[in-house]
Every structure is written in structure tokens, then in C-alpha cells.
Backbone as a printed PyTorch tensor [residue, N CA C, xyz], in Angstrom:
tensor([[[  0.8260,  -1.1950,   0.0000],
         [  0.0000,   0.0000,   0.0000],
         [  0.8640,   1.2500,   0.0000]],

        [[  1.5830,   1.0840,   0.7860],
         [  2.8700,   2.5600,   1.1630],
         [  3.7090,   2.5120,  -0.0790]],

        [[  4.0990,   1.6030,  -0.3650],
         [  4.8860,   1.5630,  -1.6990],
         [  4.6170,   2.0230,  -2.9710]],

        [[  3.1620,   2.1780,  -3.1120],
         [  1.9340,   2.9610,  -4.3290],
         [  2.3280,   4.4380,  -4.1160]],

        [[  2.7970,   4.7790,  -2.9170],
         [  2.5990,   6.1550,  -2.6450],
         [  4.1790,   7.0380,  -3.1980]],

        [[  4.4090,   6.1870,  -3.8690],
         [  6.1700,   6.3680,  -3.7260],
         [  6.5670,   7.3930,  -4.7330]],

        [[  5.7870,   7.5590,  -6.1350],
         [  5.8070,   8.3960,  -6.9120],
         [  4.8650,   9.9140,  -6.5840]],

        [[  4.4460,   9.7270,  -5.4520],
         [  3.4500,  10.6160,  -5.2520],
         [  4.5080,  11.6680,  -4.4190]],

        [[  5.5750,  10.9730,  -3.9970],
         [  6.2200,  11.7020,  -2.9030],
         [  6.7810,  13.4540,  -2.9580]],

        [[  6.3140,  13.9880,  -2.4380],
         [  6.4550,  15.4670,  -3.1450],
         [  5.1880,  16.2730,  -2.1600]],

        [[  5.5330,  17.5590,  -1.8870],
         [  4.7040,  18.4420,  -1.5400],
         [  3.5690,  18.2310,  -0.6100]],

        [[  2.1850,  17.9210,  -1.1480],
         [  1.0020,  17.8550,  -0.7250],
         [  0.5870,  15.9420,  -0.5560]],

        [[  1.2340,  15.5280,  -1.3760],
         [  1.3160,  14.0200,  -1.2320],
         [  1.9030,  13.5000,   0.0490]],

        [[  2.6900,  14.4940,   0.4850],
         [  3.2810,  14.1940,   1.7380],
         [  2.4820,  14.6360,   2.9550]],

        [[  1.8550,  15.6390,   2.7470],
         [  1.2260,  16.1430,   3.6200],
         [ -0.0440,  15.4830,   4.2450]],

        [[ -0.3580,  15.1190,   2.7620],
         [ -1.6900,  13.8870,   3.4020],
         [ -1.6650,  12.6370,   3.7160]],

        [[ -0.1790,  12.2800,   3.6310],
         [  0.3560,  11.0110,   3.9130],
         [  0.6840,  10.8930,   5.2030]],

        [[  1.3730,  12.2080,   5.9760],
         [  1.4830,  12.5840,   7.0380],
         [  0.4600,  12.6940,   8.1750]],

        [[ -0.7540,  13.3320,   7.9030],
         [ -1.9250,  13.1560,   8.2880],
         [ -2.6700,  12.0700,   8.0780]],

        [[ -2.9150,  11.2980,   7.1270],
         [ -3.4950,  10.1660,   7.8260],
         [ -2.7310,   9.5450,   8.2690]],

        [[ -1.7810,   9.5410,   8.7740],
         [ -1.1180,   8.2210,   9.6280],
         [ -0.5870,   9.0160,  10.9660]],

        [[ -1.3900,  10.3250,  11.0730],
         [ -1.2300,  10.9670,  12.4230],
         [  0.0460,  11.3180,  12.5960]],

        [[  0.8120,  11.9980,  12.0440],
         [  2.0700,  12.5820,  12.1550],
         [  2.3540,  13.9620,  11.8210]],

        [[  1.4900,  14.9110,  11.4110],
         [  1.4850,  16.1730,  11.3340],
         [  2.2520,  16.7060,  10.3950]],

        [[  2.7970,  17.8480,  10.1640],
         [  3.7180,  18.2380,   9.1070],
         [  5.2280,  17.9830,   9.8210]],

        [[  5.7720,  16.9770,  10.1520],
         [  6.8740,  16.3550,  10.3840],
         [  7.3460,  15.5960,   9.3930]],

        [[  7.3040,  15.6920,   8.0200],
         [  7.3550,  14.4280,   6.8500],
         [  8.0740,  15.6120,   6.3230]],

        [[  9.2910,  14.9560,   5.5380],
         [  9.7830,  15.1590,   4.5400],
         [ 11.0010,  14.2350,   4.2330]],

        [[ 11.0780,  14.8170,   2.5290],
         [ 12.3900,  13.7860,   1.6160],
         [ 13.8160,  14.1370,   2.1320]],

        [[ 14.4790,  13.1830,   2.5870],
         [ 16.0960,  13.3760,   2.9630],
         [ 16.5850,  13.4540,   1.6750]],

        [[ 17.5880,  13.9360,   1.9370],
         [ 18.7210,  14.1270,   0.1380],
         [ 19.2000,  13.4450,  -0.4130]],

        [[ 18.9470,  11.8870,   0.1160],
         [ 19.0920,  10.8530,  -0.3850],
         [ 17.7860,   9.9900,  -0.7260]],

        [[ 16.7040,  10.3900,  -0.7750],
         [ 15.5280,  10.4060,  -1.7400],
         [ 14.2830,   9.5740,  -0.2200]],

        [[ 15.1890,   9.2570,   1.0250],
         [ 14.1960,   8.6050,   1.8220],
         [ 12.7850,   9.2690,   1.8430]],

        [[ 11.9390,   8.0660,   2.6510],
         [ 11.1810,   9.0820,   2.6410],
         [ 10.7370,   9.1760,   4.0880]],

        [[ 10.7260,  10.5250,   5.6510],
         [ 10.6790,  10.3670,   6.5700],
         [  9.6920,  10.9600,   6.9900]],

        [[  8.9540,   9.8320,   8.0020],
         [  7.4560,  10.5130,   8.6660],
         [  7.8500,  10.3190,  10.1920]],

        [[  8.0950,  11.3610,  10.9850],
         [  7.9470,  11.3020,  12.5720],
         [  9.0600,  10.5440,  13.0840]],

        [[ 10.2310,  11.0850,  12.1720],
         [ 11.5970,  10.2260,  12.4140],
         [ 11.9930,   9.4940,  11.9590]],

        [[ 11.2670,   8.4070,  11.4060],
         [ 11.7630,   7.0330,  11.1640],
         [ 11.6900,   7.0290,   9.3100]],

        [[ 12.4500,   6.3310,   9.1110],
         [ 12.3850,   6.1880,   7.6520],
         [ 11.3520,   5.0110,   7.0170]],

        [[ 10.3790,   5.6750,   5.9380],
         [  9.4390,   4.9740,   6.1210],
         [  9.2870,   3.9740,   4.8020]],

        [[ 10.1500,   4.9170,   3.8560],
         [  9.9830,   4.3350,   2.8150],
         [ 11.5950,   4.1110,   1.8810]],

        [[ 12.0790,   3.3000,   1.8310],
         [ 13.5550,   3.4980,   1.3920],
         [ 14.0230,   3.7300,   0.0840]],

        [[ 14.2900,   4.9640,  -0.4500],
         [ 15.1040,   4.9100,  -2.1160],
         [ 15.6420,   3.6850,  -2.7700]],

        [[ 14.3700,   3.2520,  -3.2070],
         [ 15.1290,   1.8770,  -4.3650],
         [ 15.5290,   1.9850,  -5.3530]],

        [[ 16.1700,   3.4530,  -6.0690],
         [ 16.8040,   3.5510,  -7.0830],
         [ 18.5460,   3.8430,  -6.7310]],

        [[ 18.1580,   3.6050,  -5.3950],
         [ 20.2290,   3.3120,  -5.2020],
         [ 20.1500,   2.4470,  -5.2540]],

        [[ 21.9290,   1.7550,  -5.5640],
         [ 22.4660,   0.9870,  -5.8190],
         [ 22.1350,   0.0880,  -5.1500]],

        [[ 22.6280,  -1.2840,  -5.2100],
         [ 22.8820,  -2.4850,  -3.8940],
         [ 23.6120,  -3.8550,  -4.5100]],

        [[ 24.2170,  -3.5330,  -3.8550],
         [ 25.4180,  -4.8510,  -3.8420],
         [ 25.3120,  -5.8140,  -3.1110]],

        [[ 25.1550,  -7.1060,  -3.8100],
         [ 25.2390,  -8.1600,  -3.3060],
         [ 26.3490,  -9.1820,  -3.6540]],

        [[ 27.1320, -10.7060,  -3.3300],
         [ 27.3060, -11.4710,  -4.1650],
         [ 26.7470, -12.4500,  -4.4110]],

        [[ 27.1090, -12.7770,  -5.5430],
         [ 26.3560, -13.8470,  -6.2540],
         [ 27.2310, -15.0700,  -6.7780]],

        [[ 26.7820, -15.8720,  -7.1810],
         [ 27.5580, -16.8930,  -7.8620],
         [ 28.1610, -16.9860,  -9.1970]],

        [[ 29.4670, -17.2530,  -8.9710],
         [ 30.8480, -17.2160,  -9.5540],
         [ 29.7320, -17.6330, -11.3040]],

        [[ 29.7630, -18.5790, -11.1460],
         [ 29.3360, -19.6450, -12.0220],
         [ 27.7370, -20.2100, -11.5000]],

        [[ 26.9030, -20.4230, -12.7400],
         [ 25.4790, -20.6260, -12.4280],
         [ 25.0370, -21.4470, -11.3290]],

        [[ 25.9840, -22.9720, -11.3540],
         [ 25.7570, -23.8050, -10.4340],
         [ 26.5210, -23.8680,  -9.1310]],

        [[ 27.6700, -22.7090,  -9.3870],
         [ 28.8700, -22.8640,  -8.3300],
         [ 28.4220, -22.5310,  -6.8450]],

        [[ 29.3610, -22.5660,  -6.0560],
         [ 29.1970, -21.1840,  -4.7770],
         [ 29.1540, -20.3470,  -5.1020]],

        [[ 29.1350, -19.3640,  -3.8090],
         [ 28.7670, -17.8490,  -4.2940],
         [ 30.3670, -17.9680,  -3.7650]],

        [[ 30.9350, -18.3320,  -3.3370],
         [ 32.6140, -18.1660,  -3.0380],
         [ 33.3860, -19.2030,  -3.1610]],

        [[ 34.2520, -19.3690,  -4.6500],
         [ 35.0880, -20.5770,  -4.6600],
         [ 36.3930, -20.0960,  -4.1390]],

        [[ 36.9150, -21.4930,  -3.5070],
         [ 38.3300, -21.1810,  -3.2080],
         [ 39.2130, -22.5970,  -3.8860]],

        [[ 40.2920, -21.7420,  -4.2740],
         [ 41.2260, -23.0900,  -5.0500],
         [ 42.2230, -22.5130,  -4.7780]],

        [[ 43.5600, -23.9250,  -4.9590],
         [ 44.8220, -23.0270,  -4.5960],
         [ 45.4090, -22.3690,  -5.9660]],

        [[ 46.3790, -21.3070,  -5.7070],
         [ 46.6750, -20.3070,  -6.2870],
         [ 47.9260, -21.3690,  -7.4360]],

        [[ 47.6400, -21.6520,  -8.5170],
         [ 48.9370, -22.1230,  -9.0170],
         [ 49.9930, -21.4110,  -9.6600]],

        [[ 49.8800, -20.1900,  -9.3360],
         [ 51.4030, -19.9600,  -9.5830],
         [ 52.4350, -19.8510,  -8.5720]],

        [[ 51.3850, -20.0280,  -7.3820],
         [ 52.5790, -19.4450,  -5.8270],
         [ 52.8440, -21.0250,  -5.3180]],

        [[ 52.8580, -21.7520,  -4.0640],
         [ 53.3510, -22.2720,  -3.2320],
         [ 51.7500, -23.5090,  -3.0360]],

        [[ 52.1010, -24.5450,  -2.7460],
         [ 51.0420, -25.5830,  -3.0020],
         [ 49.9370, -25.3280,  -1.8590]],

        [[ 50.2880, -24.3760,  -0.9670],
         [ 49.6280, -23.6830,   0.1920],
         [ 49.0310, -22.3330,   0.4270]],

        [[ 49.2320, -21.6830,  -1.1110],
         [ 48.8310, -20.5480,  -1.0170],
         [ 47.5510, -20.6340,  -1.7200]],

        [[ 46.1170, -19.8190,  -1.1050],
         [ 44.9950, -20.1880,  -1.9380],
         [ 44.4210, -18.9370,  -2.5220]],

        [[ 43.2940, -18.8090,  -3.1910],
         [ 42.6300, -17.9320,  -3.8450],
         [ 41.5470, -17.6050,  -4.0370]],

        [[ 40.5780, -16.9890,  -3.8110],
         [ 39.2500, -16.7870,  -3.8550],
         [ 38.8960, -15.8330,  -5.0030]],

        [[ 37.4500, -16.8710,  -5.9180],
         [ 36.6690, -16.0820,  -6.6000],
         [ 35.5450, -15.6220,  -6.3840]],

        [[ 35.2460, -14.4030,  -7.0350],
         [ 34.0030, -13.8970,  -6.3780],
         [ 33.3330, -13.2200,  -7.2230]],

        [[ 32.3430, -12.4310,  -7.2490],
         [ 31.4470, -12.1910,  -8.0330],
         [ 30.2250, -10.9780,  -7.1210]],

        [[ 30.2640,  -9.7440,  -8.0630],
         [ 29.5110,  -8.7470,  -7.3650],
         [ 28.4390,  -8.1450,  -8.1540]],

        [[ 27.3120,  -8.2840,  -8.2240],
         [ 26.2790,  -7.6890,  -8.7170],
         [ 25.1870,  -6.2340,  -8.0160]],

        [[ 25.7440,  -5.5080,  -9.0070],
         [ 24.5390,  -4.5030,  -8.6840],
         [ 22.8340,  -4.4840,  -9.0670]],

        [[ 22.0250,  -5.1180,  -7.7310],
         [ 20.7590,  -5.3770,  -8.1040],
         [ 19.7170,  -3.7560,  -8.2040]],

        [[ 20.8560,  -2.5540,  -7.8690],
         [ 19.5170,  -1.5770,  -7.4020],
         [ 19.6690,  -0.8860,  -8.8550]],

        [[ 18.7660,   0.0110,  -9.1730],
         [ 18.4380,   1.0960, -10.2440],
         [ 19.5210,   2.0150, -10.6900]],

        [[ 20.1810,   2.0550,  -9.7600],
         [ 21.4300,   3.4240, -10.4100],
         [ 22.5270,   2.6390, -10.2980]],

        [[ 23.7410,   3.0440, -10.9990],
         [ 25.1950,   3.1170, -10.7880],
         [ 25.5170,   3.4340,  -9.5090]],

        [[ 27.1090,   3.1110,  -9.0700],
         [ 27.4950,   3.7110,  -8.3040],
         [ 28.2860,   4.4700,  -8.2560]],

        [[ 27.8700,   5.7830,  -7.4940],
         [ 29.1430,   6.3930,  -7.5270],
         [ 30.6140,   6.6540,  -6.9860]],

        [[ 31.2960,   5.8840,  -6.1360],
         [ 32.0210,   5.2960,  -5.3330],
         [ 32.1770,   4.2080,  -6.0030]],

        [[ 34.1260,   3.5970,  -5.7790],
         [ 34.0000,   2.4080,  -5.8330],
         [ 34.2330,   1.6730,  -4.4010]],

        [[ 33.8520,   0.6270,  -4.6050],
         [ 33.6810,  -0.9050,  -3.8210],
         [ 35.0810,  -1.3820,  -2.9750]],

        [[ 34.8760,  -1.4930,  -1.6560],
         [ 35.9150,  -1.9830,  -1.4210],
         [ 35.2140,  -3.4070,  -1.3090]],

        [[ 35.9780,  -4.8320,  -1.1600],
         [ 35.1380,  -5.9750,  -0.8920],
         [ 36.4720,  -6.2840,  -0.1550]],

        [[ 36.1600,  -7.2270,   1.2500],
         [ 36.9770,  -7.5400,   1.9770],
         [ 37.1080,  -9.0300,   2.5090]],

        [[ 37.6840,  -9.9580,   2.5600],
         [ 37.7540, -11.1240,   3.0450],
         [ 38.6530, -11.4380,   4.4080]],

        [[ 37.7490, -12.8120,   4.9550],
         [ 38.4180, -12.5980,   6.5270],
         [ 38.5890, -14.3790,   6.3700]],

        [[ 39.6100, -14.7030,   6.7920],
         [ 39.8330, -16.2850,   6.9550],
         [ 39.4770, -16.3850,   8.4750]],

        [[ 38.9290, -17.4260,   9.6310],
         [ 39.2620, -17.4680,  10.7890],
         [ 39.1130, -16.1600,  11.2950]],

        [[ 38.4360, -15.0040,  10.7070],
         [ 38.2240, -13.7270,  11.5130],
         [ 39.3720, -12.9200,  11.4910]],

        [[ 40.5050, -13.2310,  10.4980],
         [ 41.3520, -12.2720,  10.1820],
         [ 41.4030, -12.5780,   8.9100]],

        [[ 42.0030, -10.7850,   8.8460],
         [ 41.8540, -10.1730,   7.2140],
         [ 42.8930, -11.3280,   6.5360]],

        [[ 42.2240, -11.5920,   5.2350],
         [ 42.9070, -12.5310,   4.4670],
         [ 42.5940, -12.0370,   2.9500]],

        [[ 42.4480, -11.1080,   2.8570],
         [ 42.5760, -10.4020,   1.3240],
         [ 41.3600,  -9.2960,   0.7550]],

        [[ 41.7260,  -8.9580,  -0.4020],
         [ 40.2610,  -7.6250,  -0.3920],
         [ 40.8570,  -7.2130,  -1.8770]],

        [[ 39.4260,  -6.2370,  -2.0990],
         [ 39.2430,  -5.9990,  -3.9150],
         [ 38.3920,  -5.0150,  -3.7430]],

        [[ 39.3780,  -3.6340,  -4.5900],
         [ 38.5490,  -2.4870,  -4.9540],
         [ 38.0300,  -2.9220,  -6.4050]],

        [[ 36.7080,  -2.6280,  -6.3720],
         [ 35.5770,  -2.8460,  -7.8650],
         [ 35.4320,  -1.3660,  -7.9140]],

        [[ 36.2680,  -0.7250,  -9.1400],
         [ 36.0250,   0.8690,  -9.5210],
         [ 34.8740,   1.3070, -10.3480]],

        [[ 34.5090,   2.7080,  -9.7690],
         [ 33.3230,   2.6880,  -9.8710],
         [ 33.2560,   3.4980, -11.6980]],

        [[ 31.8990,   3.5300, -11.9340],
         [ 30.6060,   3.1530, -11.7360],
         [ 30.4010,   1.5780, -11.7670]],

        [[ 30.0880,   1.0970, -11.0230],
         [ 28.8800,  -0.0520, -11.7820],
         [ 27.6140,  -0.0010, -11.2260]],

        [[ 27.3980,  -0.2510, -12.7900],
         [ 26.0270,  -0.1780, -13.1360],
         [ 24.9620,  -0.9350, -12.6140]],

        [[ 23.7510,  -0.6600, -13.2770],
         [ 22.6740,  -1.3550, -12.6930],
         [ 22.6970,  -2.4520, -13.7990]],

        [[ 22.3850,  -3.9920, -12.6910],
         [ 22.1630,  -5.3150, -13.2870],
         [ 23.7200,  -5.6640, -13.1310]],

        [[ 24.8760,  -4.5020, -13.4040],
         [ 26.2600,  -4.9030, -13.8100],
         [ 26.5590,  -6.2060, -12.5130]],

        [[ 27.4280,  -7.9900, -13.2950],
         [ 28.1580,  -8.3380, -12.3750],
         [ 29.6240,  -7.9510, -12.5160]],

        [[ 30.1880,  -8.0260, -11.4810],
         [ 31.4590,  -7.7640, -11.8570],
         [ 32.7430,  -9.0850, -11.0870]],

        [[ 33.3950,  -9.5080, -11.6450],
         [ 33.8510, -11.4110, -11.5160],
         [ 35.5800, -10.4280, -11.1510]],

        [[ 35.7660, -11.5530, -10.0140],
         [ 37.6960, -11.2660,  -9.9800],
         [ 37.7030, -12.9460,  -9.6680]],

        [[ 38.2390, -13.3920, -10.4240],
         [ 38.8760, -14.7980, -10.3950],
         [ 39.8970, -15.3570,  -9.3970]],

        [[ 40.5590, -14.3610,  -8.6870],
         [ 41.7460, -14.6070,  -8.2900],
         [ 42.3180, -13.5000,  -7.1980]],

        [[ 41.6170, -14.0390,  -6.1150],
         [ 41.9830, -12.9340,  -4.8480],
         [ 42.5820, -13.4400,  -4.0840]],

        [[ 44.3280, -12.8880,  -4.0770],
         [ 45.2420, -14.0590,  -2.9600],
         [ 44.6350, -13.8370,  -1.3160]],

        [[ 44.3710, -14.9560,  -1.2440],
         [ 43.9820, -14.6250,   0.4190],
         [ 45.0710, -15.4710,   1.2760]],

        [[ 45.9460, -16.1180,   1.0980],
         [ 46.9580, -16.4050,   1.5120],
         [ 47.3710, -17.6960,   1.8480]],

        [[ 48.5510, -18.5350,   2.5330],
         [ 48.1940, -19.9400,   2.7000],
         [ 47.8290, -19.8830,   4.0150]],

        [[ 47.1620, -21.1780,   3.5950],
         [ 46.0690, -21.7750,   5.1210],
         [ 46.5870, -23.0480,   5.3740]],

        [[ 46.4150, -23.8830,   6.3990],
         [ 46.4400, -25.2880,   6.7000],
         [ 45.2830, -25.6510,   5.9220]],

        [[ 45.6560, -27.3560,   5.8500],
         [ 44.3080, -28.1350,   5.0950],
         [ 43.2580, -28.2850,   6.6930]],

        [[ 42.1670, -28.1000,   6.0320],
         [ 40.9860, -28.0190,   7.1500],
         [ 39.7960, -27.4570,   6.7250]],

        [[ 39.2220, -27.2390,   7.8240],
         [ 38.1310, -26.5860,   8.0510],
         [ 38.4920, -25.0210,   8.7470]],

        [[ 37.8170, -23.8760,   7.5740],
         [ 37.7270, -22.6110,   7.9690],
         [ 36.7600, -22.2250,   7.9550]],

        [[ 36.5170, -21.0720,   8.3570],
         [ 35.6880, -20.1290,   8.2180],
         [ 35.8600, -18.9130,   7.3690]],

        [[ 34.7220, -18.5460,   6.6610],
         [ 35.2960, -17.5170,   5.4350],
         [ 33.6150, -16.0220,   5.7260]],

        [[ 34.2440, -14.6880,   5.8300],
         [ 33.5710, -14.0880,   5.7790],
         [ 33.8090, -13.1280,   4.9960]],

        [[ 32.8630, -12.3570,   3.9100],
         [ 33.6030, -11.4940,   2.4020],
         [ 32.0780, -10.6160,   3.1670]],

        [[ 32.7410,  -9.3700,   2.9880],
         [ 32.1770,  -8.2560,   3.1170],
         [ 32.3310,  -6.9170,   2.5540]],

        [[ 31.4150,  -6.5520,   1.6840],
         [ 31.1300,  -5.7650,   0.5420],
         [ 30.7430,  -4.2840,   1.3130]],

        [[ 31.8240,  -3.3150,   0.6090],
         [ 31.5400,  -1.6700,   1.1830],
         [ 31.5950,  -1.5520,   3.0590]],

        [[ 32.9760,  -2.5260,   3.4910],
         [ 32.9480,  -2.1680,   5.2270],
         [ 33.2990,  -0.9920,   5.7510]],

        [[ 33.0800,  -0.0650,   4.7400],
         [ 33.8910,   1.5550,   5.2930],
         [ 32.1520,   2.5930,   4.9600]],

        [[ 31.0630,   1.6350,   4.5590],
         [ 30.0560,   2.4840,   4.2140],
         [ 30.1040,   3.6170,   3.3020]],

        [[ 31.2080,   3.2990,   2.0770],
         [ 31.1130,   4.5270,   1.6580],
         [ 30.6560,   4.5570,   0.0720]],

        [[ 29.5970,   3.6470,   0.1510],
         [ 28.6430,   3.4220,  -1.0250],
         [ 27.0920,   3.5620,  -0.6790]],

        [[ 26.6180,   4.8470,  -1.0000],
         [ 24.9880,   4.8290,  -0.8980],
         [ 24.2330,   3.7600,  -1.4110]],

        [[ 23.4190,   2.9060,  -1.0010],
         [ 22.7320,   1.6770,  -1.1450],
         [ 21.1890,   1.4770,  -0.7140]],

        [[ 20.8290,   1.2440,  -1.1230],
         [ 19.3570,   1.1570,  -0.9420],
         [ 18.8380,  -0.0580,   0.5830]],

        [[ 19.8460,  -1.2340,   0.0030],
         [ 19.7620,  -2.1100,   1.1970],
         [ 21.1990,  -2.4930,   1.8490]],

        [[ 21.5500,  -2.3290,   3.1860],
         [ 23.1920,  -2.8430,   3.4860],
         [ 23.2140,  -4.0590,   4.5650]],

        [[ 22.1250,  -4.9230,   4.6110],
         [ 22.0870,  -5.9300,   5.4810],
         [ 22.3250,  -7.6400,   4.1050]],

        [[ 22.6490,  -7.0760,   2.6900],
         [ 22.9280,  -8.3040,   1.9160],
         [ 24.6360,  -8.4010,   1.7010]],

        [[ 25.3890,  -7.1410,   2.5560],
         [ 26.5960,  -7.1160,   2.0250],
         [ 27.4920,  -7.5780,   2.5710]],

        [[ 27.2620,  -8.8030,   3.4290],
         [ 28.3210,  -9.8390,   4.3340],
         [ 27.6180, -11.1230,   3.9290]],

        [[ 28.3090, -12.2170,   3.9070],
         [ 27.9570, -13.2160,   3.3640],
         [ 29.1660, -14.2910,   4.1490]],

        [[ 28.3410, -15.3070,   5.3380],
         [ 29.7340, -16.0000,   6.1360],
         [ 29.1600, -17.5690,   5.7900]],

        [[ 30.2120, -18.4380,   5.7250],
         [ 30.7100, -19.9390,   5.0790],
         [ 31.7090, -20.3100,   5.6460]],

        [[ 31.7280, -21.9650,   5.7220],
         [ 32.8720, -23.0280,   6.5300],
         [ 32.9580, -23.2180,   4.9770]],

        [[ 34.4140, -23.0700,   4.9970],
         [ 35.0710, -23.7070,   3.3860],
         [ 35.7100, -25.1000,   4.7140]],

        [[ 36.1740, -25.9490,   3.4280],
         [ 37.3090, -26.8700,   4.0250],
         [ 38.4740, -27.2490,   2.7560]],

        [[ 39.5940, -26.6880,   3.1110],
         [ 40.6280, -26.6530,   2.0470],
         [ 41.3410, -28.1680,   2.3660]],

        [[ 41.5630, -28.2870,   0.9550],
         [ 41.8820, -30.1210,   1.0200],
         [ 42.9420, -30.3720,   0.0820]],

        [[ 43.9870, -31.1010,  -0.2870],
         [ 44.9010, -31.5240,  -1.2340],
         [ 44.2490, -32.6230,  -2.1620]],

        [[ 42.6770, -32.3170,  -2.2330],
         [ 41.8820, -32.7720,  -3.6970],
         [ 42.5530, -31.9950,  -4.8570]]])
């Protein structure tokens, strides 16, 4: 229902939006297109950007790891894959960050713009050598907040890899 109202947003549309839902002339658009009634943000700009990842390959993970063959039979590599699902470009680029075991284990600036729908693929992110096992892997997209986004609760994504001499 609130979401119908979204093109209406402007002037007098606000005003009566404000009033029936008992909030008085306390409504207006932030400069980033929200839309705020009585504090709270009520309706969120879905023509910013939003970054998510996605999968490498159709059937793959959304995070492969293999070892790196040009370095050391212990050094590994992560691919990854970043799609912009929201309406605009961005203007900022992307930092994307990876954590092995909860420490930093590698990271990738994606320069900006990208676009809307754009994925954008890095094949080959040294994240360093590991023992064979069971880890933990956490990749987190824009950790400095400095990409306007429509949604920022899709931009961490955590997984048990287990690296093996398969």
C-alpha cells in the first residue's frame, strides 16, 4: 500500500500522507531520496544501488576457493562475483573484503561506476596460505560504508570452506 505512494512523494502528497497516519507536518524527503514521517524512515530509495554477491558460475558457490597455481602448493585464492541489483550506478567504488578465521585474508577495490544489473567477476583474490581443514570464510562488501545503497544488510555473506589436497 505505502509503496503505491512512492511516486506521489512530493509536496502535498506528503502532507496527506502525514496526516493520515497521524504525524502532522513532520514528513519530509532526505537528500538521499528517503522518505521520513515522525523520524523514522518509512519508505527506502530503491533507485540506489545495492550490492550483493552472487555466484561465480550458475551452479557454483557464491565463493570458490582453489589453490593459487602460480605461488606455493599452500597458497589459496578466492573467486568472487559482485552484482549490482539496485536502479542506479554507483558512484564510489567498492571496497570488498575477506576474513579467513576472523582475520583479514585479502580484499578488492571494484572501480566505480557499476552499473545497474552490472556483475562484476575477480577470479583470483590471494587470500593467503592456510592449513588443510576446516575454515571459516567471511567477504564483506563496502565495510567503510562509503557506497549509498538502498539495502546494506545483503553485504556480508559467512561460510565453513574446508581446504583439502583434492
Amino acid at each position: 500500500m505505502l509503496g503505491s505512494l512512492r511516486p506521489l512523494a512530493g509536496g502535498a502528497a506528503l502532507a496527506a500522507l502525514a496526516v493520515a497516519l497521524g504525524c502532522g507536518p513532520c514528513t519530509h524527503l532526505t537528500r538521499n531520496g528517503d522518505l521520513w514521517i515522525a523520524g523514522r524512515v518509512l519508505l527506502p530509495d530503491r533507485e540506489l544501488p545495492n550490492l550483493t554477491l552472487v555466484r561465480v558460475e550458475r551452479a557454483g558457490p557464491v565463493v570458490e576457493i582453489s589453490r593459487d597455481p602460480s605461488a606455493g602448493s599452500r597458497e589459496w585464492v578466492a573467486a568472487l562475483a559482485v552484482r549490482n541489483f539496485g536502479l542506479e550506478k554507483t558512484a564510489e567504488s567498492a571496497e570488498v573484503e575477506l576474513f579467513v578465521d576472523g582475520r583479514p585474508a585479502g580484499s578488492w577495490t571494484i572501480a566505480a561506476p557499476i552499473r545497474s544489473g552490472q556483475i562484476v567477476r575477480n577470479p583470483s583474490i590471494p587470500i593467503g596460505p592456510f592449513a588443510y581443514g576446516v575454515h571459516s570464510l567471511r567477504v564483506v562488501i563496502d565495510p567503510s560504508n562509503r557506497v549509498r545503497e538502498s539495502m546494506k544488510s545483503d553485504n556480508e555473506y559467512r561460510t565453513t570452506i574446508t581446504l583439502s589436497n583434492d
